[in-house]
C-alpha positions in Angstrom: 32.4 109.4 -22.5 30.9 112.9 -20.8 27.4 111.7 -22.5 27.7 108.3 -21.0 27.8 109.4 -17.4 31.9 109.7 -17.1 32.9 113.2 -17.5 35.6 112.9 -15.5 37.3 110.0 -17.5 36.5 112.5 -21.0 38.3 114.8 -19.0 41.4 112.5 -18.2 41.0 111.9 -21.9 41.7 114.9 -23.1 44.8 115.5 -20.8 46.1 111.9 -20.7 45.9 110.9 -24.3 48.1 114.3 -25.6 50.6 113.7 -22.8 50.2 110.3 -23.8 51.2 111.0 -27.7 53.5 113.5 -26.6 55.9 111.4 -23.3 55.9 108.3 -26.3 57.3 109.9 -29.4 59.8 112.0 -27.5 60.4 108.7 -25.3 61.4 106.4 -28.3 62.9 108.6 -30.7 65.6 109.7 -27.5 65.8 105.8 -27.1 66.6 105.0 -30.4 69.5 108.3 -30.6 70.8 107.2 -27.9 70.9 103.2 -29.0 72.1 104.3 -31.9 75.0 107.1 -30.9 75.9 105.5 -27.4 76.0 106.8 -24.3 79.0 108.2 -22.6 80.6 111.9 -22.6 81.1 113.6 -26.2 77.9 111.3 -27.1 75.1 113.5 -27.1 72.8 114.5 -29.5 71.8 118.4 -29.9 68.5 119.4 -29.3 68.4 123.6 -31.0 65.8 125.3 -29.1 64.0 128.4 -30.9 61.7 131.1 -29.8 59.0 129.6 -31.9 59.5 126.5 -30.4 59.3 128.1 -27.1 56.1 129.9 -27.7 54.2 126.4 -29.0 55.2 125.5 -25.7 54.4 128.2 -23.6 50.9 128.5 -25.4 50.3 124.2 -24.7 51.1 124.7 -21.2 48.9 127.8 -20.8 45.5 126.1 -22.1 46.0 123.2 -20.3 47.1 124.8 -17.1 44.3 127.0 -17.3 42.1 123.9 -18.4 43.5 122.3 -15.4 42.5 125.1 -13.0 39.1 126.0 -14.6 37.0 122.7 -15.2 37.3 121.6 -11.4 36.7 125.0 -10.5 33.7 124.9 -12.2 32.4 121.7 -10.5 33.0 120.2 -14.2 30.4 121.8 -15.7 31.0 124.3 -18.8 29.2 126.1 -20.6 29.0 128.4 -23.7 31.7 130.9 -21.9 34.3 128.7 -21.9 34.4 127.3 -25.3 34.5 130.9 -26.3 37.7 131.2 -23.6 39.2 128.6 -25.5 38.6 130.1 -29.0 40.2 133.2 -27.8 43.3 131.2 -26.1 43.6 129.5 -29.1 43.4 133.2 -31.7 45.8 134.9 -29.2 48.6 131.7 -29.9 47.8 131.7 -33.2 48.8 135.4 -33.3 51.7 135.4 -31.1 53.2 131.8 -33.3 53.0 134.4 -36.4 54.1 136.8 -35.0 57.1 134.7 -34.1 57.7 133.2 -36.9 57.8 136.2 -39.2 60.5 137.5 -36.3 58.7 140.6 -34.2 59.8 139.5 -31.2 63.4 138.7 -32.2 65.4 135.5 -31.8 66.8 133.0 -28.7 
């Protein structure tokens, strides 16, 4: 769409379409718990919350906050910098969902 003369609906793309995915699936699947246990006290489902769970999160929220921030900062114009930014973001959550997951920094 950028190539086309719409960069700023490739960038709504690329934060609309996860958030998209993501309000959906967690939409229906509560939808359909909640059809299917009721709704009413003593009815709820657990959700278990871990730290690697919290770090996936932390780390989504990060890139795209930052995302958010730097693209209009930069008049939507990016260059080679910031793909390297983003290859670094990404390396530095890879390392830190390891790290999680084989237990350095403890548990919830």
């Amino acid at each position: 769409m950028a190539r086309q003369g719409f960069p700023r609906m490739g960038v709504s793309a690329c934060f609309g379409g996860p958030l998209f995915n993501m309000l959906m699936g967690i939409g229906i699947s509560c939808t359909i718990a909640t059809i299917r246990n009721g709704i009413g006290p003593g009815k709820d489902f657990p959700l278990k919350r871990t730290l690697l769970q919290s770090v996936l999160a932390g780390g989504l929220a990060f890139s795209l906050l930052s995302s958010l921030i730097l693209i209009p900062a930069m008049k939507f114009k990016v260059g080679r910098w910031y793909g390297i930014y983003l290859i670094a973001v990404y390396f530095v959550f890879l390392g830190l969902a390891i790290a999680t997951e084989f237990g350095a920094f403890g548990t919830i």
